[in-house]
C-alpha positions in Angstrom: -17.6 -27.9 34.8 -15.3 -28.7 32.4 -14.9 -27.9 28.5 -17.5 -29.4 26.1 -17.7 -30.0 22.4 -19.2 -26.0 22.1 -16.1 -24.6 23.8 -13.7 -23.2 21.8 -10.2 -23.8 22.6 -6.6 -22.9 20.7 -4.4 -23.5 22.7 -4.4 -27.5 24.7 -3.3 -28.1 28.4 -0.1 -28.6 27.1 0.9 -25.7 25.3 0.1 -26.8 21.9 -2.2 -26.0 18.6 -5.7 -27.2 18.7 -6.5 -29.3 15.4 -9.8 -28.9 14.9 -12.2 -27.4 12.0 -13.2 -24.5 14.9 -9.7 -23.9 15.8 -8.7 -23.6 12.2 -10.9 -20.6 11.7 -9.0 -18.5 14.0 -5.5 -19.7 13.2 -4.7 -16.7 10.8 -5.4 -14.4 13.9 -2.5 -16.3 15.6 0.0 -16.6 13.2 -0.8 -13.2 12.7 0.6 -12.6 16.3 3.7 -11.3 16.3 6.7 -12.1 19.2 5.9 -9.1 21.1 2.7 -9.0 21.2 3.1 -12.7 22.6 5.8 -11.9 25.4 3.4 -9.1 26.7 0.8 -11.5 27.1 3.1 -13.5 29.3 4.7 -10.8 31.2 1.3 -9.3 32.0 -0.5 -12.5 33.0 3.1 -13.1 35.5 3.2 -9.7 36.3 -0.3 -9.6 37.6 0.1 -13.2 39.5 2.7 -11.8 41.7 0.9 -8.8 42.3 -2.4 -10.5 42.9 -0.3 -12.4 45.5 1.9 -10.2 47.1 -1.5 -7.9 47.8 -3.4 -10.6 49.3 -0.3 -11.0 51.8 -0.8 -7.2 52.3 -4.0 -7.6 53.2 -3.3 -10.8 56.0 -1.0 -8.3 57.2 -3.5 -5.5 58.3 -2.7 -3.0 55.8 -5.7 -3.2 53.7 -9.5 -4.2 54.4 -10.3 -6.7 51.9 -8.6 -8.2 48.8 -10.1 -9.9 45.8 -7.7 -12.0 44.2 -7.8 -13.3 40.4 -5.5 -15.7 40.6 -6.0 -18.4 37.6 -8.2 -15.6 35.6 -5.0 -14.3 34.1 -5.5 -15.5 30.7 -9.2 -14.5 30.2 -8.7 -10.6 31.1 -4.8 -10.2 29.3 -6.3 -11.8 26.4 -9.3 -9.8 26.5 -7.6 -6.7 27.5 -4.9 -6.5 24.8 -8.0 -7.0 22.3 -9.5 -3.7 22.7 -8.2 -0.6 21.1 -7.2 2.9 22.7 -10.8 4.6 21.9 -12.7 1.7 23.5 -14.4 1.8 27.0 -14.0 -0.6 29.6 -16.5 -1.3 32.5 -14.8 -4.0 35.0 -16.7 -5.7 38.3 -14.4 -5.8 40.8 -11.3 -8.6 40.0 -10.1 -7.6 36.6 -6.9 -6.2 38.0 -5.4 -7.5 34.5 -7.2 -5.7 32.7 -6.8 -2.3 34.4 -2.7 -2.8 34.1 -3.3 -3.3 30.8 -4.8 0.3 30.0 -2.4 1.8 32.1 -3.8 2.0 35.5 -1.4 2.1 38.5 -2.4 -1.3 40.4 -1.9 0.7 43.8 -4.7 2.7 43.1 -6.5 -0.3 43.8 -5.2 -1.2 46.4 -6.0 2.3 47.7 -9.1 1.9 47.7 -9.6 -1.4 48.9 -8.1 0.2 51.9 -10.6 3.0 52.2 -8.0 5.9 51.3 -9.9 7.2 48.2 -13.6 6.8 47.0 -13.5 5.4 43.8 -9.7 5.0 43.2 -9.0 6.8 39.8 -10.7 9.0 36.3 -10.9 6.6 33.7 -10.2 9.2 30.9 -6.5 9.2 32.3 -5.7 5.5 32.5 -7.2 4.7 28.9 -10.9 4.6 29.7 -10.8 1.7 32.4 -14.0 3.0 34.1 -14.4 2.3 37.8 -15.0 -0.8 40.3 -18.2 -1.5 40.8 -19.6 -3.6 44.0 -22.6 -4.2 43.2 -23.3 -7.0 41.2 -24.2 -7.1 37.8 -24.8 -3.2 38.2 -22.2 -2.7 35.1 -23.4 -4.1 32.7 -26.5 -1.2 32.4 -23.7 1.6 33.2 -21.8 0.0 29.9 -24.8 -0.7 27.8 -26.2 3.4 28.7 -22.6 4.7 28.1 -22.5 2.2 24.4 -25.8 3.2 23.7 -24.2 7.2 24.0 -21.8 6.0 21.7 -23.9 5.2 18.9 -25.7 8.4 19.2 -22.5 10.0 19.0 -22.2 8.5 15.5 -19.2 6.9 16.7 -20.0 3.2 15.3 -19.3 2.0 11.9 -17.8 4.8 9.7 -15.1 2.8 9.0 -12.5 4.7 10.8 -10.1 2.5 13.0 -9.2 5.0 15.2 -13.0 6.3 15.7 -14.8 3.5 15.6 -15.7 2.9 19.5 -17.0 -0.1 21.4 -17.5 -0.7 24.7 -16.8 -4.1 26.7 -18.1 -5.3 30.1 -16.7 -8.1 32.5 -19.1 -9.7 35.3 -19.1 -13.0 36.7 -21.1 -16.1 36.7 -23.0 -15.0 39.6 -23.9 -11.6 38.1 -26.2 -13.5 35.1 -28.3 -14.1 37.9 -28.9 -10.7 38.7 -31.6 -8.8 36.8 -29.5 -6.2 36.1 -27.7 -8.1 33.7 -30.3 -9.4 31.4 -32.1 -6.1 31.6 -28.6 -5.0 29.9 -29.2 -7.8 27.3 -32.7 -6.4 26.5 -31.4 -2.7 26.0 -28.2 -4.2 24.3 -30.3 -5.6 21.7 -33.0 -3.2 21.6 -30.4 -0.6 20.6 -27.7 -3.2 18.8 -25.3 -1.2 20.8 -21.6 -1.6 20.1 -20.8 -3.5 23.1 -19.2 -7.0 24.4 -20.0 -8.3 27.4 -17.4 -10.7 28.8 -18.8 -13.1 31.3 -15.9 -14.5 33.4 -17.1 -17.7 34.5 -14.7 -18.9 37.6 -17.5 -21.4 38.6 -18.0 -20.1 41.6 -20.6 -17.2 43.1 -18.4 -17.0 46.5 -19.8 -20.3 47.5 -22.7 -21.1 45.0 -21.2 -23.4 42.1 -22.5 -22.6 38.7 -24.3 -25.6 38.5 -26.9 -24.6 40.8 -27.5 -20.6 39.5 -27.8 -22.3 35.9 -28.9 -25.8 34.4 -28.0 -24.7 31.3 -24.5 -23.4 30.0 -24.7 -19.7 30.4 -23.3 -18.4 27.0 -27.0 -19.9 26.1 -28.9 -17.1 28.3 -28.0 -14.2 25.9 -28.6 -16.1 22.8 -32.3 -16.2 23.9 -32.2 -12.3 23.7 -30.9 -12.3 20.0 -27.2 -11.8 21.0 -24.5 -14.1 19.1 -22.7 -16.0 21.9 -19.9 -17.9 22.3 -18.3 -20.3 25.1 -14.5 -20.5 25.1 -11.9 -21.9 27.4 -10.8 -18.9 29.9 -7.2 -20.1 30.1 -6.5 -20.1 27.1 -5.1 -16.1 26.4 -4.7 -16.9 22.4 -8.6 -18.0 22.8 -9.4 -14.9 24.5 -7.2 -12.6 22.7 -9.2 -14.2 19.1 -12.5 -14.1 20.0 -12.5 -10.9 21.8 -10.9 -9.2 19.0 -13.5 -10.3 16.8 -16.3 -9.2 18.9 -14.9 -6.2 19.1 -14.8 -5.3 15.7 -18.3 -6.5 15.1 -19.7 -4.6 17.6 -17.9 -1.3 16.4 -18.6 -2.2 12.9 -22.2 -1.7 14.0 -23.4 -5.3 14.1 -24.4 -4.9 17.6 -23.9 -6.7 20.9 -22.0 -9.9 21.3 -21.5 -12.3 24.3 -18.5 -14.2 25.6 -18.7 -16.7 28.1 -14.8 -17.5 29.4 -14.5 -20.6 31.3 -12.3 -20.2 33.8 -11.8 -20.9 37.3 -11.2 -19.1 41.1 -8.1 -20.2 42.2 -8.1 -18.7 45.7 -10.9 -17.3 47.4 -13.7 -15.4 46.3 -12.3 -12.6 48.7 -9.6 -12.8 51.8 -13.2 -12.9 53.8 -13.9 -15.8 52.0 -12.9 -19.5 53.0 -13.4 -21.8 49.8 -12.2 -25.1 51.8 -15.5 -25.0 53.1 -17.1 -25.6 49.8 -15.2 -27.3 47.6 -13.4 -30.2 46.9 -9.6 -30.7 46.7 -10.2 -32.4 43.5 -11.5 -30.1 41.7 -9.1 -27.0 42.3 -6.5 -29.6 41.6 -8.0 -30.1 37.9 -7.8 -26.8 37.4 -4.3 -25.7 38.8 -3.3 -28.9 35.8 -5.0 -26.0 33.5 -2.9 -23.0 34.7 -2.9 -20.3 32.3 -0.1 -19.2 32.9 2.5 -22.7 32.4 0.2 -23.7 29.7 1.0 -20.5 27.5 4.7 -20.8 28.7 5.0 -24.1 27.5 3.5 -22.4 24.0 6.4 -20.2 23.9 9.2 -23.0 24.5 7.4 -24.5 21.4 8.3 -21.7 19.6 11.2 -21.6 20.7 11.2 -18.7 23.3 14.6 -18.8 25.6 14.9 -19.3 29.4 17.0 -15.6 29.3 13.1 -14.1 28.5 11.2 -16.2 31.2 14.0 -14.9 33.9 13.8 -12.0 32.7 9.7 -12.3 33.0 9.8 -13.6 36.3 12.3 -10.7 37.5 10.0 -8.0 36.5 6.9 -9.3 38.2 9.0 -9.8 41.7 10.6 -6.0 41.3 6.8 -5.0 40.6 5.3 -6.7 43.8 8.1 -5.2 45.5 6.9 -1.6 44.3 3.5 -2.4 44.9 4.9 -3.4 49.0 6.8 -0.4 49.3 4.0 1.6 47.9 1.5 0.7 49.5 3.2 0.7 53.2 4.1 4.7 52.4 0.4 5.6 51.4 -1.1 7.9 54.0 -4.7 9.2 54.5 -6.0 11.3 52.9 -7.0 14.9 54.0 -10.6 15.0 55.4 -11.6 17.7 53.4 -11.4 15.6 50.6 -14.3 14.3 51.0 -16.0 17.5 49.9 -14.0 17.2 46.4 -16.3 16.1 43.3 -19.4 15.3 44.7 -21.0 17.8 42.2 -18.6 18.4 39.1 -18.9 22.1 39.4 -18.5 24.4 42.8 -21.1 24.1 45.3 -22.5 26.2 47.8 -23.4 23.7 50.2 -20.0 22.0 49.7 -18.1 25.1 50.4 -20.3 25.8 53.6 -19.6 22.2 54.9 -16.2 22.4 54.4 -15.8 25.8 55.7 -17.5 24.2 58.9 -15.2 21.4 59.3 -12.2 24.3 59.2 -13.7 25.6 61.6 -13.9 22.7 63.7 -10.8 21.3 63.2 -8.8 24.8 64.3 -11.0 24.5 67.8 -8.9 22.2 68.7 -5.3 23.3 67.8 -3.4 23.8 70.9 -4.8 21.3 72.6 -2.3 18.3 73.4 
């Protein structure tokens, strides 16, 4: 699938301006950009490519289960992710590694868990409310339109405060609007006009079921039918993301309810390193795509505007030093203690919890002595 007449893009192939009436409605948001702003959004989306690679390599090496790569997503989640302020909540599926980094969660800690060392991998109240992976498909989006819905009860949407105002955003992928979960989250979303944005990631591909086949119709389209203002826009393009998302966001904590993005975008690599995608798709069509990369297209933006090469080596230094750490980290991390496992399954002290681990002490000093 490629882009179509309803997709909004900023930012061309080729790193430069869209001219178009749709393009022009957003351009004071861009020029409203300053330089900083726009050299995080290129060190995060290179940042997170070499980490995104350098674990996958971790994982063909034995020291972790299963990885799930987002390589060529990079511009829909730092886009998305710088768009959302401190107070607001963030529900992830599984490959929004981006994201996370963005609101200050250690990248190891997923790793972590992806190697079976912890059982959910971190609190979201200390890594800026990044809430936790979720497996399950689709299965966010009702744990983000319960927790939104909480927020409005709280009184927390549309007093006019910046810095109370609260909305809460949700990523899934194309394969997760198939799920009922999903639209039962559209139903309650509008039901409740809950201050909420749910960000569909569409990579084209459900591991090996193209979109084409889930959906005959674009899917931006599915939440409109439940009364939710959509909107389709091109997924490598970060000022695109960054824009839209922004303005969802403040709708939806302005108390104008739910909104809907759909990002075209596309898997790279595989769906995870379980996953062969040479068995399912054509060489043409990831090659159309890697002409798209998210990352060289906003690079050549920068050049444009006259960025030097002494900030894209510098770029390109910092995300080789941080898949170094995440090497060296990740080799060092050891088990954890089995009596771990007894640690916040209720979120207050419990007598059966105590017993069983007072039984596993037991056990356990049995055997000391023993060679």
């Amino acid at each position: 699938m490629s882009l179509t007449a309803e997709t909004l893009q900023l930012l061309a192939p080729d790193g430069r301006l869209v001219e178009s009436d749709r393009a022009e409605q957003y351009r004071p948001v861009v020029d409203g950009l300053d330089d900083e702003l726009l050299r995080s959004f290129h060190r995060a989306m290179t940042v997170m490519r070499a980490f995104d690679v350098e674990a996958g390599n971790l994982q063909r090496q034995g020291q972790l289960a299963l990885w799930i790569p987002s390589l060529g997503q990079e511009a829909a989640q730092v886009g998305s992710g710088y768009a959302a302020r401190a107070q607001d909540h963030i529900f992830p599926a599984y490959r929004e590694h981006a994201v996370g980094h963005i609101r200050g969660l250690d990248v190891v800690r997923i790793i972590a868990m992806l190697r079976g060392l912890t059982h959910g991998g971190w609190n979201p109240e200390e890594v800026g409310n990044f809430h936790l992976y979720t497996l399950v498909i689709g299965s966010q989006s009702l744990h983000a339109t319960g927790y939104a819905m909480g927020v409005q009860f709280d009184g927390l949407v549309g007093t006019g405060d910046p810095d109370r105002d609260t909305a809460v955003m949700v990523y899934f992928g194309d394969g997760a609007t198939s799920q009922g979960d999903v639209n039962e989250a559209f139903v309650f979303a509008q039901s409740y006009q809950t201050p909420q944005v749910f960000f569909l990631q569409n990579n084209h591909w459900a591991i090996s079921v193209p979109v084409s086949v889930q959906s005959r119709t674009p899917l931006f389209h599915r939440p409109a039918g439940f009364g939710i203002p959509s909107v389709q826009i091109d997924g490598n393009d970060v000022l695109a993301s960054y824009a839209v998302t922004a303005e969802s966001l403040d709708a939806a904590r302005s108390g104008q309810g739910p909104r809907f993005i759909e990002a075209l975008t596309y898997r790279m690599g595989a769906h995870t390193t379980s996953d062969d995608p040479t068995k399912y798709r054509e060489s043409a069509e990831v090659e159309f795509w890697r002409e798209r990369d998210p990352i060289s297209r906003f690079e050549a933006y920068l050049r444009h505007r006259g960025e030097g090469e002494a900030f894209f080596a510098e770029a390109a230094a910092e995300a080789a030093d941080f898949a170094a750490d995440a090497r060296r980290r990740t080799l060092a991390l050891q088990p954890p203690e089995a009596s771990s496992m007894f640690a916040h399954v209720y979120s207050e002290p419990h007598p059966v919890m105590d017993a069983q681990r007072e039984w596993l002490r037991d056990y356990e000093a049995a055997f000391e002595g023993e060679s």
